[in-house]
TORKOL-4160 file (C-alpha; in steps of 0.2 Angstrom, whole numbers, padded with zeros to 4 digits, m for minus):
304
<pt num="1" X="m0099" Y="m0065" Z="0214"/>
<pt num="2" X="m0098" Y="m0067" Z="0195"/>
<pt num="3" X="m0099" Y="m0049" Z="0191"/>
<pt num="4" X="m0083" Y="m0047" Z="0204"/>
<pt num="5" X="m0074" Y="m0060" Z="0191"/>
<pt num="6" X="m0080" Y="m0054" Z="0176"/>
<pt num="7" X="m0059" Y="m0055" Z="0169"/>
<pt num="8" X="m0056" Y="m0072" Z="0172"/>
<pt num="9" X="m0066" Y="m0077" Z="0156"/>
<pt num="10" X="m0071" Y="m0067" Z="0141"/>
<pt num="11" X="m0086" Y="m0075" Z="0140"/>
<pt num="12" X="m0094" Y="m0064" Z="0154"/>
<pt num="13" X="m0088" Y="m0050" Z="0146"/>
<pt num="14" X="m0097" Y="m0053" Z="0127"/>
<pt num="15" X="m0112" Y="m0059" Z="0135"/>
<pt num="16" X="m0114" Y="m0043" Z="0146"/>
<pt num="17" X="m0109" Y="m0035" Z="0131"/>
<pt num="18" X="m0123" Y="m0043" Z="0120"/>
<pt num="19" X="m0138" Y="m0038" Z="0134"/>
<pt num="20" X="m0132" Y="m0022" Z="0135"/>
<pt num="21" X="m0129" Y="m0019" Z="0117"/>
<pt num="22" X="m0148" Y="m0026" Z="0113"/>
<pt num="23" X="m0156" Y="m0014" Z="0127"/>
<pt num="24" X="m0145" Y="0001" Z="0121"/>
<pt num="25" X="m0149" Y="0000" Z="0104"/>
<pt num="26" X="m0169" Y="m0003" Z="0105"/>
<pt num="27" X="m0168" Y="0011" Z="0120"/>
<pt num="28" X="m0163" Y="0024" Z="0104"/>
<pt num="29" X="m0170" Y="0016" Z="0090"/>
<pt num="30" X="m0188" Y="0018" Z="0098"/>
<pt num="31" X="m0185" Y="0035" Z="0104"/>
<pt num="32" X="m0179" Y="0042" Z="0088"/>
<pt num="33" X="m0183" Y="0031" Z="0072"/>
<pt num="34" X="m0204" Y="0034" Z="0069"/>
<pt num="35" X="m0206" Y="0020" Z="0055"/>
<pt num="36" X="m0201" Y="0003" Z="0061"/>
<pt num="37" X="m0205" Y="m0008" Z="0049"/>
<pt num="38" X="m0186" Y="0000" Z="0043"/>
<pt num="39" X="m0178" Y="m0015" Z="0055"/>
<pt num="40" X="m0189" Y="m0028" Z="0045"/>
<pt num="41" X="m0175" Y="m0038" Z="0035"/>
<pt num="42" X="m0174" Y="m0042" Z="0019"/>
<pt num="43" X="m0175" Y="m0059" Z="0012"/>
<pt num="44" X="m0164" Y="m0063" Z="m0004"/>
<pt num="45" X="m0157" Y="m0080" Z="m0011"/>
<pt num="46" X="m0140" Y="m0071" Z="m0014"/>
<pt num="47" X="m0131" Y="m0089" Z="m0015"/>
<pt num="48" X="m0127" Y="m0086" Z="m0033"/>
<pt num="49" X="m0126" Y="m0067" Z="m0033"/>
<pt num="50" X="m0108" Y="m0066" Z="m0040"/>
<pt num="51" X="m0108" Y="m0081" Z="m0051"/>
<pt num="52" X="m0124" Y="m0069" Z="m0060"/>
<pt num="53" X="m0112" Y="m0055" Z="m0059"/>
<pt num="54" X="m0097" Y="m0064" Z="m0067"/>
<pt num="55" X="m0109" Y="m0072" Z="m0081"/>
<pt num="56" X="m0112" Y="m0054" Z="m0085"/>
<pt num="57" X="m0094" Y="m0044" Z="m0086"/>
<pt num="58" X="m0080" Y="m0051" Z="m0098"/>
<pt num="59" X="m0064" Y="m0056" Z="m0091"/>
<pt num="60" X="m0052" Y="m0056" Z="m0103"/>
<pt num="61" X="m0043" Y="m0076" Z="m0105"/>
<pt num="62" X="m0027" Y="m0073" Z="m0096"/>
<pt num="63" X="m0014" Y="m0082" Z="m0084"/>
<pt num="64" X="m0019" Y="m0073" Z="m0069"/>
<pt num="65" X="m0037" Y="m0076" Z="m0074"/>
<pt num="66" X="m0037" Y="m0092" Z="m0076"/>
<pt num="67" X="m0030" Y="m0095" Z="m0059"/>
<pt num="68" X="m0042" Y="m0082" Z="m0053"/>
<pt num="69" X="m0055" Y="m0092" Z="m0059"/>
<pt num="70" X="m0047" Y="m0109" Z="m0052"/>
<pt num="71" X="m0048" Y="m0102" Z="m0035"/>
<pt num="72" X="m0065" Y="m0095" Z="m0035"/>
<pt num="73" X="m0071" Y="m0112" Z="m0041"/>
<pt num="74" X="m0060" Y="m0122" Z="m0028"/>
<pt num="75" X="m0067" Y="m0110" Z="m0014"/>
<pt num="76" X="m0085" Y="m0113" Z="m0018"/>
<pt num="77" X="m0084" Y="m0132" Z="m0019"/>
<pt num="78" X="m0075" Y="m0132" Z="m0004"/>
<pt num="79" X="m0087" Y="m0141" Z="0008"/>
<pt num="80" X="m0098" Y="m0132" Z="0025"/>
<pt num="81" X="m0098" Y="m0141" Z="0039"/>
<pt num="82" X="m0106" Y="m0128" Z="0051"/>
<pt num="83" X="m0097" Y="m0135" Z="0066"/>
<pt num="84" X="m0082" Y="m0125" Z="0058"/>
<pt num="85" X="m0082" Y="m0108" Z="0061"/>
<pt num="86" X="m0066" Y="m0100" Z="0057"/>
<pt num="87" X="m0057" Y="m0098" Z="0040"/>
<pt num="88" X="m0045" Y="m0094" Z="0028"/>
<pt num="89" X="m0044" Y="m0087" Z="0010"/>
<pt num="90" X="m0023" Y="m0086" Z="0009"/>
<pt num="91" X="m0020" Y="m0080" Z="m0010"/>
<pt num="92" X="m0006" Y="m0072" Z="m0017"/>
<pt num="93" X="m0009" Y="m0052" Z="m0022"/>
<pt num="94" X="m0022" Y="m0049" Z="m0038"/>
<pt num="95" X="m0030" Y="m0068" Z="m0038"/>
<pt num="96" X="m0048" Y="m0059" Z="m0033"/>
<pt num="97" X="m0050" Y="m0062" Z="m0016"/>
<pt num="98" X="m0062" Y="m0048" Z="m0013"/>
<pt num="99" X="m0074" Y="m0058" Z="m0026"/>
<pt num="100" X="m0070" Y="m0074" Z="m0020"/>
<pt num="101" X="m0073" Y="m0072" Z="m0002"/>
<pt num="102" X="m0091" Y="m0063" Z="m0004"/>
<pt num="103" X="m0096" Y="m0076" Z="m0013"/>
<pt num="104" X="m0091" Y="m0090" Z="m0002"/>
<pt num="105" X="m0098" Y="m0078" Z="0012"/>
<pt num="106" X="m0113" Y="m0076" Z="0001"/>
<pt num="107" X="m0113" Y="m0096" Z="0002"/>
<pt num="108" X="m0112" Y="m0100" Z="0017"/>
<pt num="109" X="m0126" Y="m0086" Z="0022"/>
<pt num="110" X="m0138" Y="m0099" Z="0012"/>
<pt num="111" X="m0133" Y="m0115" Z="0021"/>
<pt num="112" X="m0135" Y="m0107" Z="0037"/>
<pt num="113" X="m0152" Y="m0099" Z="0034"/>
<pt num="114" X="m0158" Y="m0116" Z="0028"/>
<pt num="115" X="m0152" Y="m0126" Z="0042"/>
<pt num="116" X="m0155" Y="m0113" Z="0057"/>
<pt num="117" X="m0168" Y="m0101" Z="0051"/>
<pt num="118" X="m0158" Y="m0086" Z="0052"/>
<pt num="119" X="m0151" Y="m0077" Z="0037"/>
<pt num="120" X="m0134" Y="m0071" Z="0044"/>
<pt num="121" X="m0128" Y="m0052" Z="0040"/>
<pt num="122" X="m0113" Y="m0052" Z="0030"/>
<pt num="123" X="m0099" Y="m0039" Z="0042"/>
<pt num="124" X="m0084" Y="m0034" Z="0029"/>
<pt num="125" X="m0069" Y="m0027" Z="0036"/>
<pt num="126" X="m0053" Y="m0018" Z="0031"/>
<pt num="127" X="m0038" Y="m0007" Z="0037"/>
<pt num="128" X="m0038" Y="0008" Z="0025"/>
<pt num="129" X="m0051" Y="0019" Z="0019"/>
<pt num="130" X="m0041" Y="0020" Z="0003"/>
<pt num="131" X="m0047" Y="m0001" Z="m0003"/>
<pt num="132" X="m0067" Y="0004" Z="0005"/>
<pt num="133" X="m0075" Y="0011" Z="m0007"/>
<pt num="134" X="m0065" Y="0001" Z="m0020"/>
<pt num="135" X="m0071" Y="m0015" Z="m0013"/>
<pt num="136" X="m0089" Y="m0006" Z="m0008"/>
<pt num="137" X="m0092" Y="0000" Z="m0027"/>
<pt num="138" X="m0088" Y="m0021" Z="m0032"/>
<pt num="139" X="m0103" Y="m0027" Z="m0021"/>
<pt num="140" X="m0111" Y="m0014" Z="m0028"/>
<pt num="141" X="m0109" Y="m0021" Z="m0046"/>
<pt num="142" X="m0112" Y="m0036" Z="m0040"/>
<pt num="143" X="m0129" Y="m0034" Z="m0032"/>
<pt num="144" X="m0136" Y="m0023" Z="m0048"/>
<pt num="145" X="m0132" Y="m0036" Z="m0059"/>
<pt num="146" X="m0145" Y="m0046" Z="m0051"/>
<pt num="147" X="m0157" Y="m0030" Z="m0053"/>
<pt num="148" X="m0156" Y="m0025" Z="m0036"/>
<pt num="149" X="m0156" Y="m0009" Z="m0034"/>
<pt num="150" X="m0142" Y="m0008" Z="m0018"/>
<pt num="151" X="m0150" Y="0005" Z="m0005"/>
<pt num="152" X="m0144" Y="0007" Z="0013"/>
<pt num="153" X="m0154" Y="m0006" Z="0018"/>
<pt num="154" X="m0146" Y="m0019" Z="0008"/>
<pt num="155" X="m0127" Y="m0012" Z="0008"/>
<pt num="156" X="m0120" Y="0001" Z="0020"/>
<pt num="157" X="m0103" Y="0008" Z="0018"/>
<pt num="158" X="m0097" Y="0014" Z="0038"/>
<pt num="159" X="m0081" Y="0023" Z="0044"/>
<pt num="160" X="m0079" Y="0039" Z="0053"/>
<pt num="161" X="m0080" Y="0051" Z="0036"/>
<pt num="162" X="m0097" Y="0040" Z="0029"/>
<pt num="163" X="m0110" Y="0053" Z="0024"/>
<pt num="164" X="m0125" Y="0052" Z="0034"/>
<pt num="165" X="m0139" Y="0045" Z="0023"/>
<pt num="166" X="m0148" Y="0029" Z="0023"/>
<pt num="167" X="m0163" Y="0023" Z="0012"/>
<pt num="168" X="m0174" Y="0008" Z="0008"/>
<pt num="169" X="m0184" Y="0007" Z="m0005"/>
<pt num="170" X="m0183" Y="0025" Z="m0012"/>
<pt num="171" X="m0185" Y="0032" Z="0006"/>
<pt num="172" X="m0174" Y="0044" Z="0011"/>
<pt num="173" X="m0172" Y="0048" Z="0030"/>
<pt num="174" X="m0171" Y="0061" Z="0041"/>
<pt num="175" X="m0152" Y="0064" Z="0048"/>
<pt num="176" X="m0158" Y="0059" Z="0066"/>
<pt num="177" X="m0165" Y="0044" Z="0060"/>
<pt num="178" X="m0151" Y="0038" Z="0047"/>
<pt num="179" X="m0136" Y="0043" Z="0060"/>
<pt num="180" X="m0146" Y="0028" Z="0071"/>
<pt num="181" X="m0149" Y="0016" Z="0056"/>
<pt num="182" X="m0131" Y="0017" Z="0049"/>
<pt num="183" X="m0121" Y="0017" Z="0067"/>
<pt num="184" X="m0134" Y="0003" Z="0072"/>
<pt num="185" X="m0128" Y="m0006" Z="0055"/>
<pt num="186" X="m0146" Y="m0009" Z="0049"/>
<pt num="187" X="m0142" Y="m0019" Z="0033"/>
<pt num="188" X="m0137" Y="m0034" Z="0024"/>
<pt num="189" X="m0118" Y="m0033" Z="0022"/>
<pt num="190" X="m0110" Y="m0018" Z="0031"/>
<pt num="191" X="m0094" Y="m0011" Z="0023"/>
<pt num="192" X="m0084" Y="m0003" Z="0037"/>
<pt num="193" X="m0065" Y="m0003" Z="0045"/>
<pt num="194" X="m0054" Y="m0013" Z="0057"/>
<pt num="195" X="m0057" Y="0003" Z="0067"/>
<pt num="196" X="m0074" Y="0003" Z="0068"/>
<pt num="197" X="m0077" Y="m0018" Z="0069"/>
<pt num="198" X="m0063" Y="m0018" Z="0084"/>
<pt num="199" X="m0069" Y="m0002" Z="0092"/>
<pt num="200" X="m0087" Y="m0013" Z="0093"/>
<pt num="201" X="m0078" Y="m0030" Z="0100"/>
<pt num="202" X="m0068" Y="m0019" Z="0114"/>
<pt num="203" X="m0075" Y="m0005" Z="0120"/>
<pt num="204" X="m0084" Y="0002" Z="0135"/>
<pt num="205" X="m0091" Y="0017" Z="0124"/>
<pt num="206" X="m0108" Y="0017" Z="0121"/>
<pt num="207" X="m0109" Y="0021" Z="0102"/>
<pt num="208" X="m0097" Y="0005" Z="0099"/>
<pt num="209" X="m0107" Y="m0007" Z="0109"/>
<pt num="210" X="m0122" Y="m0003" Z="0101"/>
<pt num="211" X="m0118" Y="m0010" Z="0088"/>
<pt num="212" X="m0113" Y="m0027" Z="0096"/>
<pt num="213" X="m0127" Y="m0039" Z="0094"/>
<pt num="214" X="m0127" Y="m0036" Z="0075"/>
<pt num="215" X="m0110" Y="m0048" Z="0074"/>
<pt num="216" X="m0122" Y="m0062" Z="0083"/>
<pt num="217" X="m0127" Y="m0074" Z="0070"/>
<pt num="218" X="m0116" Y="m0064" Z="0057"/>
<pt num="219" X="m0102" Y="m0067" Z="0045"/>
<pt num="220" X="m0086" Y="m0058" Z="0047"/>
<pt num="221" X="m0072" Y="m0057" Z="0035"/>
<pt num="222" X="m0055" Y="m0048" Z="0039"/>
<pt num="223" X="m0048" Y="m0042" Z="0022"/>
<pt num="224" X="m0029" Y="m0039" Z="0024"/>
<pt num="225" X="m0031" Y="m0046" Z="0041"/>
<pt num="226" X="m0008" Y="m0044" Z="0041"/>
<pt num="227" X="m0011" Y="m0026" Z="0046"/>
<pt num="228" X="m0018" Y="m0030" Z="0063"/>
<pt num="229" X="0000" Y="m0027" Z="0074"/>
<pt num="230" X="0009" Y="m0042" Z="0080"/>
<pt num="231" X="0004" Y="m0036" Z="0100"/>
<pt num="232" X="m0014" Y="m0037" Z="0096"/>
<pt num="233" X="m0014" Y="m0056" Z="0088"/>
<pt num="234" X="m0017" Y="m0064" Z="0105"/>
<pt num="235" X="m0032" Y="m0053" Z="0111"/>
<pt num="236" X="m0041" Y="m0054" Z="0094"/>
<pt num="237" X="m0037" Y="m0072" Z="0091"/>
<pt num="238" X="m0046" Y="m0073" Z="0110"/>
<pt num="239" X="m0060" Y="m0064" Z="0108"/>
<pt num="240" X="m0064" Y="m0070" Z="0091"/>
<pt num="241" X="m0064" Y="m0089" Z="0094"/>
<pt num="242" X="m0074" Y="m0083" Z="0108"/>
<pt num="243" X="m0089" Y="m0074" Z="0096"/>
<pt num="244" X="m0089" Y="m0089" Z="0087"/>
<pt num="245" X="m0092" Y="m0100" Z="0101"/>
<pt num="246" X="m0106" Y="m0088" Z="0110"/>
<pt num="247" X="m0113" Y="m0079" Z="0098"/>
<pt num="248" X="m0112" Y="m0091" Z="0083"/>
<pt num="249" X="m0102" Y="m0080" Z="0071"/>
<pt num="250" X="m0093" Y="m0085" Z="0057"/>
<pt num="251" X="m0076" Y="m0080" Z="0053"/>
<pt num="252" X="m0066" Y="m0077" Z="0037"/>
<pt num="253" X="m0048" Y="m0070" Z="0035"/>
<pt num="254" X="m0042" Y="m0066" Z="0019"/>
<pt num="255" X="m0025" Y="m0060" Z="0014"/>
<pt num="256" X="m0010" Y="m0065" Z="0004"/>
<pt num="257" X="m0001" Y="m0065" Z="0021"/>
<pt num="258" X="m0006" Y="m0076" Z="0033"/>
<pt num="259" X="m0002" Y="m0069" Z="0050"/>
<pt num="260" X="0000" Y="m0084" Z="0063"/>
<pt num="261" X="m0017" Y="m0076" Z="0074"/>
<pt num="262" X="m0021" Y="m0095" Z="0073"/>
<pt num="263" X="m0010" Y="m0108" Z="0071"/>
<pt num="264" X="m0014" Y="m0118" Z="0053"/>
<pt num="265" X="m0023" Y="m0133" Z="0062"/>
<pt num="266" X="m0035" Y="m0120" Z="0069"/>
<pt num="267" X="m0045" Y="m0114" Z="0058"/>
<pt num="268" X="m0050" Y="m0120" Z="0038"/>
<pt num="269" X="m0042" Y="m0116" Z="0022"/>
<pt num="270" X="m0052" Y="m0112" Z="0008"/>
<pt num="271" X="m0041" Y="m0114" Z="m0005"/>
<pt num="272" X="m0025" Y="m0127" Z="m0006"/>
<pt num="273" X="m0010" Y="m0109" Z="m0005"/>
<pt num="274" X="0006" Y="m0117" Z="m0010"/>
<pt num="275" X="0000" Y="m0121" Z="m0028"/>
<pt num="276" X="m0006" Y="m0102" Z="m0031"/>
<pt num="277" X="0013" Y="m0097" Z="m0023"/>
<pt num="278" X="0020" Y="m0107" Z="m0033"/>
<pt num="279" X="0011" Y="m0105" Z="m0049"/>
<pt num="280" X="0017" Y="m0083" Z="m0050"/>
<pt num="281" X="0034" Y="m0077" Z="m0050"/>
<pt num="282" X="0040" Y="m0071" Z="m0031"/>
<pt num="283" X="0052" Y="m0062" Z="m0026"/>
<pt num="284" X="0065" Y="m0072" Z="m0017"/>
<pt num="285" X="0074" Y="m0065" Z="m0002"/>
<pt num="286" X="0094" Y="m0069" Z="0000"/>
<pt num="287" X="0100" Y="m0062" Z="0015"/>
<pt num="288" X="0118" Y="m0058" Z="0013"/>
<pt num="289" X="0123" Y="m0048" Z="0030"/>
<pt num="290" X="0137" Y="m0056" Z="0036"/>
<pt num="291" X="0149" Y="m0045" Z="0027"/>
<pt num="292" X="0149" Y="m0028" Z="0022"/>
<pt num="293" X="0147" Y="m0026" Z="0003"/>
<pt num="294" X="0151" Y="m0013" Z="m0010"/>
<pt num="295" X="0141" Y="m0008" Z="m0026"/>
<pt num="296" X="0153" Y="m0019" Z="m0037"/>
<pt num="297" X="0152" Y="m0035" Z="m0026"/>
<pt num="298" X="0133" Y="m0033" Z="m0024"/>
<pt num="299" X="0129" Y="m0029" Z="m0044"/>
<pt num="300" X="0137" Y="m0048" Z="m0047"/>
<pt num="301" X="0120" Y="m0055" Z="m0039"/>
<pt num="302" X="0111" Y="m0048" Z="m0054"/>
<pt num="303" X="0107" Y="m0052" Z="m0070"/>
<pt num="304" X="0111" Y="m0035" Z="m0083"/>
């Protein structure tokens, strides 16, 4: 009789999807993948990965840096409680968000691993291919300056053009074998799209929902989360408070337009947004549409 409900509550649907996402994926891993000490996880104290990273690269002392560095330092002292699951990282364009949130992610990896045991996988999501290997090649920095050498294992970078190589510890592996490990998303923070990500929360194909138990215990964070169109905001806000509550993720949207997928009350921000607004020149919108208006009456709004 449950089964015959399965729509009237979306948590039937992830739990089904989690049990069968487990036995699909150890079905074709153990079929194709000979060296399974490759699924054995690495163990890093990463809390101050990017702090390492920043005390290494010079930033040159400017306005925007300084409130760069303002929010990266109010971020990180901003208190966990790990009841809260969802939040918010709502800067204006060019205030480092993509740092800022990877460390805070980074953070919050280390409280949750010493409180529950389990070090959580860090999922980082964005619309365009274009910003992937930008923000791809940052981690990257970021975890060599902690002399680590960042191999598949520890950073994968996932969309439909990725090359298909995956290695761990100067092991390369065979095509068969790395297709599995990099669609099974075998590694410590995943680089990968909305496409993919979503394609994994709803789907009924199975290459998506193998993938699925890997967002179980995990931290996600939506970069440019304003792209997701307005007719999808109820059905993500859904299943997403839903991961959260089942599959104990943790959620972090970050953008410098906060789309109302939650109302403000819902979920926690990071960072206090109107002072970083208020602190860069914006562009002020005057709607004047009442009235036609010709060249000459519009130049008067302008200052030559």
């Amino acid at each position: 009789k449950m089964f015959r409900n399965i729509d009237s509550d979306v948590s039937n649907y992830i739990t089904l999807n989690l049990i069968y996402s487990i036995l699909l994926d150890a079905d074709k891993s153990q079929v194709i993948v000979k060296d399974k000490t490759v699924f054995n996880r690495k163990e890093f104290n990463s809390a101050e990965w990017v702090n390492i990273y920043k005390g290494k690269t010079i930033f040159p002392e400017s306005p925007v840096n300084i409130l760069r560095e303002k929010a990266y330092q109010e971020t990180l002292s901003h208190d966990i409680d790990l009841n809260k699951k969802i939040y918010s990282l709502n800067l204006p364009t060019g205030l480092g968000k993509t740092l800022t949130s990877l460390s805070f992610a980074l953070k919050l990896k280390e409280v949750i691993k010493s409180k529950n045991g389990v070090a959580p996988r860090i999922i980082y999501a964005l619309p365009f291919l274009s910003i992937i290997d930008q923000n791809s090649d940052v981690f990257e920095s970021v975890i060599r300056a902690n002399n680590i050498e960042p191999d598949t294992s520890i950073l994968l970078k996932h969309h439909h053009l990725s090359e298909v190589f995956y290695e761990r510890e100067g092991n390369e592996f065979e095509s068969d074998e790395a297709k599995i490990l990099i669609e099974g998303w075998n590694s410590e923070i995943i680089v990968t799209t909305f496409v993919q990500l979503f394609h994994t929360l709803i789907s009924n194909r199975n290459k998506s929902i193998r993938k699925f138990h890997r967002l179980a215990n995990s931290i996600i964070i939506l970069d440019e989360v304003q792209s997701i169109p307005i007719k999808y905001w109820l059905l993500v806000k859904n299943i997403l408070m839903k991961l959260s509550e089942i599959m104990n993720s943790y959620i972090i949207f970050v953008t410098a337009t906060e789309p109302l997928i939650f109302e403000r009350e819902e979920i926690i921000g990071l960072v206090n947004r109107d002072s970083y607004f208020t602190s860069l020149n914006r562009v002020s919108l005057k709607p004047l549409l009442n009235q036609p208006m010709t060249i000459d009456s519009l130049s008067k709004h302008f200052d030559l």
